[in-house]
C-alpha positions in Angstrom: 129.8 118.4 148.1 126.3 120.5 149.1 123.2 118.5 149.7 120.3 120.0 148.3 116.5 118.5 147.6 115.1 120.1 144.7 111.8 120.6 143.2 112.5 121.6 139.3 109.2 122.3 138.4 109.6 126.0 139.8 113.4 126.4 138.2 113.0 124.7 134.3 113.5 126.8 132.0 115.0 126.0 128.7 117.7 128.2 126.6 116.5 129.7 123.4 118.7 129.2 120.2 117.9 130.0 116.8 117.6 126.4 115.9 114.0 125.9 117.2 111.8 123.2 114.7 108.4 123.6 115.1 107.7 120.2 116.1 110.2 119.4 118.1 109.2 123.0 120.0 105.8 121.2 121.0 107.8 119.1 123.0 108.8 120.9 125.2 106.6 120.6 128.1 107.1 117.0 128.2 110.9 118.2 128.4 110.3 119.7 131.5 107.9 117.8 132.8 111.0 114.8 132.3 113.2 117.1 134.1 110.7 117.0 137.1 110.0 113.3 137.2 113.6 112.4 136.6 115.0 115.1 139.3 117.4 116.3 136.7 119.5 119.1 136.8 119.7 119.4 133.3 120.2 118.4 129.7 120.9 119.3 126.4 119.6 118.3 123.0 119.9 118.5 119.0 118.5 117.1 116.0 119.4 117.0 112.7 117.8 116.2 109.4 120.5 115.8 106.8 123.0 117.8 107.0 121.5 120.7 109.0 120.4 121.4 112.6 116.5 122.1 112.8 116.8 122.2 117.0 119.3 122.9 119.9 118.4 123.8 123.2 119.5 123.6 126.7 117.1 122.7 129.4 117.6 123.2 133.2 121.0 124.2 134.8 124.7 122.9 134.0 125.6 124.3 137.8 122.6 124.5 140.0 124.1 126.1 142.9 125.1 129.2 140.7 121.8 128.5 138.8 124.0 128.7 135.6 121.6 127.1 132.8 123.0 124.6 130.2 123.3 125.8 126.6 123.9 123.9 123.0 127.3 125.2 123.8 127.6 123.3 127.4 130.7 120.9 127.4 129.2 117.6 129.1 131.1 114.1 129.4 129.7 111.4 126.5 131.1 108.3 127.9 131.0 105.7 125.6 129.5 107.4 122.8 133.3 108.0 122.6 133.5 104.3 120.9 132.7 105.2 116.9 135.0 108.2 117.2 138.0 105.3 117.9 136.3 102.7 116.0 136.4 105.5 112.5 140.1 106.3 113.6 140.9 102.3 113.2 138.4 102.4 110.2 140.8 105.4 108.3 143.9 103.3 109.0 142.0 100.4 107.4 141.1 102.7 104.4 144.8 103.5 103.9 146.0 100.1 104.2 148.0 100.6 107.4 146.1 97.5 109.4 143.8 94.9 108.2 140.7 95.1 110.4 140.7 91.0 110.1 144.4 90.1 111.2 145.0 88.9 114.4 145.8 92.7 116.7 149.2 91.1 118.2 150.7 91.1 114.5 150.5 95.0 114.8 150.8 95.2 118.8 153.3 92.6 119.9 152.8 93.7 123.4 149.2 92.0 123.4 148.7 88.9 125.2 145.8 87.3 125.9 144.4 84.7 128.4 145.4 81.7 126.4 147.5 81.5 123.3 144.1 80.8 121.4 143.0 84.0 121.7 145.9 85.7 121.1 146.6 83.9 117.8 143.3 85.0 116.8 141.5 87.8 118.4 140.8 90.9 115.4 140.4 94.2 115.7 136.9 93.5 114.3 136.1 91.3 117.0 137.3 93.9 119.4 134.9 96.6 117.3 132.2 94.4 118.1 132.6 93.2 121.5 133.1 89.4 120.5 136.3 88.8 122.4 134.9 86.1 124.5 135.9 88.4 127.7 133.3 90.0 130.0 133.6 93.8 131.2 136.5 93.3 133.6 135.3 97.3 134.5 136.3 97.0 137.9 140.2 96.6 136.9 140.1 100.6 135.2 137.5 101.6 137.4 138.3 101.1 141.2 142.5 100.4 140.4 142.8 103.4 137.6 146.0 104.1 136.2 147.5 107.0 134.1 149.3 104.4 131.8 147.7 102.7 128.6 150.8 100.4 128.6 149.8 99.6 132.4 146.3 98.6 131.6 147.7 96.5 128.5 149.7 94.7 130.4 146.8 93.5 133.0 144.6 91.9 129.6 146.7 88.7 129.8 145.5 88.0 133.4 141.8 88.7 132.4 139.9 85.5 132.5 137.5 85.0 129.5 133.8 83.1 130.0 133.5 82.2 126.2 135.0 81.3 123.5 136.4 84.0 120.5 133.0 85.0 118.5 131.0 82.9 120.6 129.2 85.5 122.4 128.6 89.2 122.6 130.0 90.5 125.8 130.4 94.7 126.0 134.4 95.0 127.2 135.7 98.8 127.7 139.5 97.4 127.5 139.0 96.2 123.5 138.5 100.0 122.6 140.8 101.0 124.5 143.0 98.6 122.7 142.1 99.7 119.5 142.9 103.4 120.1 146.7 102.0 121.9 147.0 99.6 118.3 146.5 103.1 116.4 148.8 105.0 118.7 151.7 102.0 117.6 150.6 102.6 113.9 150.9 106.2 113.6 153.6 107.0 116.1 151.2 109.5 118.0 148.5 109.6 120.8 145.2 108.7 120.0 143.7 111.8 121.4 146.2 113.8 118.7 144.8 111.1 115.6 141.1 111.6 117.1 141.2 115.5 116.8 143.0 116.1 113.3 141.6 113.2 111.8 138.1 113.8 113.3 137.3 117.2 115.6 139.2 119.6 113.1 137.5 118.6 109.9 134.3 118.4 111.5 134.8 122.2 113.7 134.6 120.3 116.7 136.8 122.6 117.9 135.7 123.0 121.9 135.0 118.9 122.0 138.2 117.5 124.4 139.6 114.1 125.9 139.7 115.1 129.6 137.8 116.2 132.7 140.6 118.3 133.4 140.8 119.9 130.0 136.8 120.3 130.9 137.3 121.9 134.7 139.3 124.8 132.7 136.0 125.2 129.9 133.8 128.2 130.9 130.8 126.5 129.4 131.5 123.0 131.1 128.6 121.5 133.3 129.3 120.0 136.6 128.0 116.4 137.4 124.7 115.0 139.5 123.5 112.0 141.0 120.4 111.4 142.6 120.7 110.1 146.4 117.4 108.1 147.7 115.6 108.9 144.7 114.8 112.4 145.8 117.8 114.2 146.8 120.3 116.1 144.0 123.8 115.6 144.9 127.0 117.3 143.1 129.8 114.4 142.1 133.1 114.7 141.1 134.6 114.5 137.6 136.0 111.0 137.1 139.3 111.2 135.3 139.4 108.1 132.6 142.3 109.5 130.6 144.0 106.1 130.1 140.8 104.4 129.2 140.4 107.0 126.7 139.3 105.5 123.8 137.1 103.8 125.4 135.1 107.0 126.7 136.6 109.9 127.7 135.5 112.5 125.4 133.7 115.7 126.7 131.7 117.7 123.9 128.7 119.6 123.6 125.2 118.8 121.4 126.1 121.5 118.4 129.6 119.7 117.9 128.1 116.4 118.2 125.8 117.4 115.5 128.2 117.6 113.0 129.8 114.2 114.1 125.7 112.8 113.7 125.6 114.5 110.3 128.7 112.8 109.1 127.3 109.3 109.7 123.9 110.3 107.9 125.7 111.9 104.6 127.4 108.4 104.1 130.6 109.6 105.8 131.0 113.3 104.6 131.2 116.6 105.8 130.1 119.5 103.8 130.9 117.6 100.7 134.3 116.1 102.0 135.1 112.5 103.0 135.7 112.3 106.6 135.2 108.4 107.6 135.3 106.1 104.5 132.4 105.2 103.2 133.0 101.6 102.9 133.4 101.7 106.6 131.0 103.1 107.2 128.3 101.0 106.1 130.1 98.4 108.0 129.9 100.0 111.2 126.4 100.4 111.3 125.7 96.7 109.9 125.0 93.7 111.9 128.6 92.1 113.5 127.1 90.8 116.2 123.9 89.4 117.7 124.1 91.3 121.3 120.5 90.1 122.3 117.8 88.4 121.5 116.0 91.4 120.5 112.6 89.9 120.9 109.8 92.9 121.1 107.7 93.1 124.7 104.1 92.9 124.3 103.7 96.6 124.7 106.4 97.3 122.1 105.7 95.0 119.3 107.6 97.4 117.2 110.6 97.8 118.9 112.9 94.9 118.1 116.6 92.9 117.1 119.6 93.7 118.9 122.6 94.0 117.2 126.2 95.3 117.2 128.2 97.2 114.4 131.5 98.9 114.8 130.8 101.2 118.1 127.1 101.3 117.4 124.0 99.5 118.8 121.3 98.6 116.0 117.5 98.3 116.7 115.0 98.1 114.9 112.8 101.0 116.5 109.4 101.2 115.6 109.8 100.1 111.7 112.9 102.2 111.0 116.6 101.4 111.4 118.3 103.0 114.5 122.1 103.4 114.8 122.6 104.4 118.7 125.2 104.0 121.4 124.8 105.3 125.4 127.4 106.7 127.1 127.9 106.9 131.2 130.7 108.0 133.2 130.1 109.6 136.6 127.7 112.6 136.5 126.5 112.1 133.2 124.6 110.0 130.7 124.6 110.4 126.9 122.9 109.0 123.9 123.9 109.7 120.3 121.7 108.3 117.5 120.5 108.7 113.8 118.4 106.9 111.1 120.2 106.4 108.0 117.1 105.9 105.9 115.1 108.3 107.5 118.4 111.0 107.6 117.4 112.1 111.0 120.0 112.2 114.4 119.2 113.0 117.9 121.9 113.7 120.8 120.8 114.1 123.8 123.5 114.7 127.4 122.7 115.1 130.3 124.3 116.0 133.8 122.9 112.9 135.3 124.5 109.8 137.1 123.2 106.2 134.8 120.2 108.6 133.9 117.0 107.0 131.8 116.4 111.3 130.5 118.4 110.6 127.4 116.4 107.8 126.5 113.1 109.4 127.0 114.2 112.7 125.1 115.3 111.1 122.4 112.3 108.8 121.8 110.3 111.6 122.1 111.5 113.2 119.7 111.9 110.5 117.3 108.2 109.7 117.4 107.3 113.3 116.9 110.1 113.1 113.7 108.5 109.9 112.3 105.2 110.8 112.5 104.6 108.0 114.8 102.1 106.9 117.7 102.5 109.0 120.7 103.9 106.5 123.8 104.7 108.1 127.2 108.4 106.9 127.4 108.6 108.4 130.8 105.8 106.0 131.9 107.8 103.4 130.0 111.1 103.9 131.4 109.2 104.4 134.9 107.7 100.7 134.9 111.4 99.2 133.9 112.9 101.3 136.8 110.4 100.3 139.0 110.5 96.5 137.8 114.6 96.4 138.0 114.4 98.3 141.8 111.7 95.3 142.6 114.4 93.0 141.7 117.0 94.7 143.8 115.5 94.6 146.4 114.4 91.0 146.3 118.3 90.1 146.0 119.3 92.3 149.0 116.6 91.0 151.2 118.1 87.2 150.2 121.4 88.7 151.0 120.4 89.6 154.3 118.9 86.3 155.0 122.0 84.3 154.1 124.1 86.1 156.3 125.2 84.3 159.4 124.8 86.4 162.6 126.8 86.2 165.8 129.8 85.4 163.9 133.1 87.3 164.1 136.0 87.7 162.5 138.5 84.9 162.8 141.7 87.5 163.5 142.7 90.6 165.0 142.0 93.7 162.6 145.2 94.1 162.6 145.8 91.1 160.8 144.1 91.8 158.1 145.6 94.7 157.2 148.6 94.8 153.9 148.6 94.9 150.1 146.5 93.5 148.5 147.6 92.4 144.5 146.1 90.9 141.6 148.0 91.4 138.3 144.8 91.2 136.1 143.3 94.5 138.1 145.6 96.6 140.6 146.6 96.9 144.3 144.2 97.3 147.1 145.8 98.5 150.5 143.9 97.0 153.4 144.6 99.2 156.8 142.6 99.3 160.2 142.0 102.6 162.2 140.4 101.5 165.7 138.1 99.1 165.6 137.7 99.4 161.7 139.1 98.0 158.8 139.5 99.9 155.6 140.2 99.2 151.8 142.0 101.9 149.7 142.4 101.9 145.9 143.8 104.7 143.7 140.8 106.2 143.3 138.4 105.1 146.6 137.9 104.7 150.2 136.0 102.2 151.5 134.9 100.9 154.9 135.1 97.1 155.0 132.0 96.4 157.3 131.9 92.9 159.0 129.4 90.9 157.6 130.3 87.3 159.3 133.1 85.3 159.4 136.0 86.3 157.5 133.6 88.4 155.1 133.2 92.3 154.9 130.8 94.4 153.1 132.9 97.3 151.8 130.6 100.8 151.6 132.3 103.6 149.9 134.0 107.1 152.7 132.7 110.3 151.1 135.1 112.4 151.4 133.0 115.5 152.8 129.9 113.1 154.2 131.5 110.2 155.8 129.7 106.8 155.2 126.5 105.1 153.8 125.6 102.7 155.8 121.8 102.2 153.5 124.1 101.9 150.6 125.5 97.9 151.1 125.3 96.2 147.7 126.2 92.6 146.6 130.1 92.7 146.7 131.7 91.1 149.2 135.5 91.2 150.3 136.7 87.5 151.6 140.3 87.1 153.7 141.5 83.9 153.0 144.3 81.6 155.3 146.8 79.6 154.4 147.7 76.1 155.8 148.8 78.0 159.3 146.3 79.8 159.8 147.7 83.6 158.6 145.5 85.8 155.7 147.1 85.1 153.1 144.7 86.5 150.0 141.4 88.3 149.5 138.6 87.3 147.2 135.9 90.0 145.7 133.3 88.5 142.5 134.1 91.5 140.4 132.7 89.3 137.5 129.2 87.2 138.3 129.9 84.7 135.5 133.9 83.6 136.8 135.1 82.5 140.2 136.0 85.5 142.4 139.1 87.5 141.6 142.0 86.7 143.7 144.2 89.6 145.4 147.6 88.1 146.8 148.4 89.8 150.8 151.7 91.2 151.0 152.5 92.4 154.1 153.7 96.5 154.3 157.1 97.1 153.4 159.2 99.1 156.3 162.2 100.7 154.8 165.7 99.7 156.7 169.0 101.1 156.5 171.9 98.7 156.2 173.2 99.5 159.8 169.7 98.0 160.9 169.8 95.2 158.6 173.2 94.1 160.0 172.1 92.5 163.0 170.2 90.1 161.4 173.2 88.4 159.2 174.8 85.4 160.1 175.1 81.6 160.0 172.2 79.6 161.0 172.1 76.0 161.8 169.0 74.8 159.7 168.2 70.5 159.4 172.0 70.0 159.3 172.6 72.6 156.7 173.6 76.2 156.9 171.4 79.0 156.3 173.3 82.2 155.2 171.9 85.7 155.9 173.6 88.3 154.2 173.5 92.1 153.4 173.7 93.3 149.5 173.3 96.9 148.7 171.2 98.0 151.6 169.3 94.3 150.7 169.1 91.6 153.2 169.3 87.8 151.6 169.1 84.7 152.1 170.5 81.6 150.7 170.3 78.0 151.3 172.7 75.3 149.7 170.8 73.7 146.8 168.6 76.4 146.3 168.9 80.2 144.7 169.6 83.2 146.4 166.3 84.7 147.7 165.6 88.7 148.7 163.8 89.5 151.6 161.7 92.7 152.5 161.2 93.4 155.8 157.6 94.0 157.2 158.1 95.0 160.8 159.0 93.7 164.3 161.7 91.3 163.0 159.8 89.7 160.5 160.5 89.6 156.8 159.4 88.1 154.0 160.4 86.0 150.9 160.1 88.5 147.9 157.8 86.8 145.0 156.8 83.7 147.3 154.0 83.8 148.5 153.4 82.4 151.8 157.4 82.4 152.7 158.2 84.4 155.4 161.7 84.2 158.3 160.6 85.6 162.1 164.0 86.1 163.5 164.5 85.4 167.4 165.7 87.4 170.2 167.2 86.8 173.3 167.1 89.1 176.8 169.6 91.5 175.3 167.8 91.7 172.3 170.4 89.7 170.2 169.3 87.7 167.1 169.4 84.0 168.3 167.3 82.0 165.4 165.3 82.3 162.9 162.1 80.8 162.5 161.7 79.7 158.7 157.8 80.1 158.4 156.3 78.0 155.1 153.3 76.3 153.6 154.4 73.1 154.2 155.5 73.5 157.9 157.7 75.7 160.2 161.2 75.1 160.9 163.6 76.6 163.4 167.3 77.5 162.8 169.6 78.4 165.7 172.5 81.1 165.2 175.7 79.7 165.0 178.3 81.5 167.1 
């Protein structure tokens, strides 16, 4: 990863198509000018007035250490403007009477299993649509413990906690399109990428648009991703492979393709005269499901106002005309896809930049210029909310700081600390020390767990070519928990600010033994005036105590195993001089007990 500050304003330049509308060509200045302020690498941008393309152009660079500039043409990752695309599949099968939009989704994926039998008896694939589930993002669970499995991630909903009731609130959740695109996989027997690209991208020549950064790497139009570090410096990041969250916002396309998706919507559903998502759907999708905010206007945009939710599609009212929209993000890059249905205009605008406000501005910009309304500097607009939501940040961390308790250290060895680290609802976390450090590693991260006090670490994500941020600390928190004698037993992180923190279960590092190591260890032992029987089955050793079932044990090291599936169960056998197994002691929540070998 190169490190690189950059001043754009001597390296904008924008790359000329034949589509260039007169008014929208006046803009361009301002394009650049947001380029500059923003520290972006690049963007690119389309608009459509019915069903033609009056401007495309590429502004700035797709690669910037090539200097290779972005064109119509330039493959960039639309996040979650992915959702209508998987909400239209579900809206087709709908149309041919292969799933009823307003049935509970277990009838057609038995598989799914909520929270609580209440929501599984009654959760739709409307209220999925429209984000009405009653659970909050859970983002952390696909995010930080990723998985290449759809069935995997399926399997973790019924641990996810909700924090309202079904259709009581709006609350955006990633895993409920996701869902939908697994519920259409089940109904036509093949992947939703395959349903999304013959039912969808073929019709509509979306024929470079794919489902994968790794399908993008191979593109030779394809831009890289940015983030801005410390507000000044432009740093390269890596593609973030989402394939199993799909649905939900994997697809990588570029503005000219998107066009014709945009022109679909604004021709009532058709593409050059041919039905593509049913009409009838159609208008549902971008109709009101959902109050998603209050949506009162701000004294300085009286005009700007509601906030609602159709099927994969935010609804404003924007400036006096009816605005279907939807963001996307995924690292590197920032989307927004939009059109007015009354006004038959659409605007996509993507860009190479990490949870970037350039979309936003772009396409305001050019809606006011399409309109014919009141000039507004969105930059300065976008610039004040920035600047209000970094105040805010800032206050929180300097609280942070104050509520931490210094002198304090932690309450065991690092050592200790160290295992795997399970919660069913999001993943495994291994926990490992190097020195005098402790680390956290999912399937997708590094972090360093920094001591904050007690038995509390701050973990600050390993760049793998830069090392560590120290500047970079946020909110989250990692907490070891003990049990009743005193060993870590769990970890606690508050993945979701409105439930309790999520709970990750220690399990001590499994060390592999062969059957001729395991053999020293089985025996009689003389337990409370019972007998304790150690055994060896299939390279397995067990245990079993009269009165009870037969329970497997995994060794973690130094004589020491542990009860498989109990938690807090673990035997420390005993050695004598001659390093002979003597006893065992039986180490448990409600005490520790000792029994001696019988000879």
């Amino acid at each position: 990863m190169f490190l690189l500050a950059v001043t754009l304003s001597a390296t904008t330049f924008s790359q000329e198509t034949k589509t260039s509308d007169k008014r929208i060509a006046e803009l361009e200045p301002q394009f650049d000018k947001v380029l500059k302020d923003w520290k972006a690498v690049g963007f690119a941008v389309a608009v459509v007035n019915r069903d033609k393309i009056i401007y495309s152009k590429g502004f700035g660079y797709r690669n910037i250490d090539k200097k290779i500039p972005v064109t119509p043409n330039t493959l960039f990752a639309i996040g979650s403007c992915t959702k209508a695309f998987t909400a239209s599949l579900i809206g087709m099968l709908a149309d041919d009477k292969m799933v009823d939009i307003d049935k509970p989704a277990h009838n057609y994926l038995p598989d799914l299993i909520f929270y609580n039998n209440g929501m599984t008896d009654n959760i739709t694939l409307r209220d999925m649509m429209s984000h009405r589930t009653g659970l909050p993002r859970h983002d952390f669970s696909w995010y930080l413990f990723s998985t290449l499995s759809r069935d995997s991630l399926l399997k973790r909903i019924q641990y996810m906690e909700p924090t309202a009731g079904v259709r009581d609130k709006w609350q955006y959740n990633n895993f409920m399109f996701m869902l939908q695109g697994v519920v259409a996989e089940k109904l036509t027997g093949q992947k939703w990428e395959q349903d999304i690209k013959t039912k969808i991208l073929m019709p509509l020549n979306m024929n470079r648009t794919n489902f994968s950064v790794i399908d993008m790497a191979k593109d030779n139009d394809a831009s890289l991703g940015y983030y801005v570090k410390n507000d000044s410096i432009i740093k390269k990041i890596n593609y973030y492979n989402i394939d199993a969250m799909g649905p939900a916002g994997s697809i990588n396309s570029n503005v000219n393709e998107m066009s014709n998706w945009v022109i679909t919507w604004i021709s009532g559903g058709k593409f050059h005269g041919k039905e593509i998502i049913p009409s009838s759907f159609r208008q549902e999708a971008i109709s009101s499901q959902m109050i998603s905010g209050a949506g009162v206007p701000e004294q300085d945009l009286p005009d700007v106002f509601f906030s609602n939710y159709g099927f994969g599609w935010s609804l404003v009212s924007y400036r006096g005309h009816y605005r279907a929209e939807h963001g996307g993000n995924i690292d590197g890059f920032s989307a927004s896809t939009c059109f007015f249905p009354t006004d038959s205009i659409g605007i996509i605008v993507l860009t190479n930049q990490n949870g970037s406000v350039v979309p936003s501005i772009i396409r305001n910009l050019i809606a006011d210029k399409m309109l014919n309304l009141p000039y507004l500097d969105w930059s300065v607009n976008r610039k004040k909310a920035v600047d209000k939501a970094k105040a805010a940040a800032e206050e929180v961390k300097k609280n942070n700081s104050t509520m931490r308790k210094l002198g304090t250290n932690p309450s065991h060895p690092l050592k200790d600390y160290a295992g795997l680290y399970l919660n069913a609802g999001y993943g495994a976390m291994e926990v490992f020390s190097v020195g005098d450090s402790l680390f956290g590693r999912t399937p997708t991260k590094i972090f360093w767990l920094r001591h904050y006090n007690y038995d509390v670490f701050e973990p600050l994500e390993k760049d793998p070519e830069e090392g560590i941020d120290t500047s970079d600390a946020g909110q989250l928190k990692v907490q070891f928990n003990m049990d009743i004698n005193g060993n870590i037993q769990s970890a606690s992180m508050a993945f979701e600010p409105t439930l309790k923190p999520i709970e990750f279960a220690r399990k001590e590092k499994e060390v592999m033994m062969t059957a001729e190591n395991l053999q020293k260890y089985a025996g009689d032992y003389e337990l409370a005036g019972t007998t304790a029987k150690v055994y060896i089955k299939v390279n397995t050793l067990y245990l079993f105590v009269t009165g009870q079932p037969e329970y497997e044990l995994t060794s973690v090291g130094n004589d020491k195993f542990v009860i498989k599936d109990l938690t807090g169960y673990s035997l420390q056998f005993q050695k004598d001089q001659k390093n002979d197994i003597t006893a065992i002691t039986f180490i448990q929540p409600n005490g520790v007990f000792k029994a001696n070998r019988r000879k």
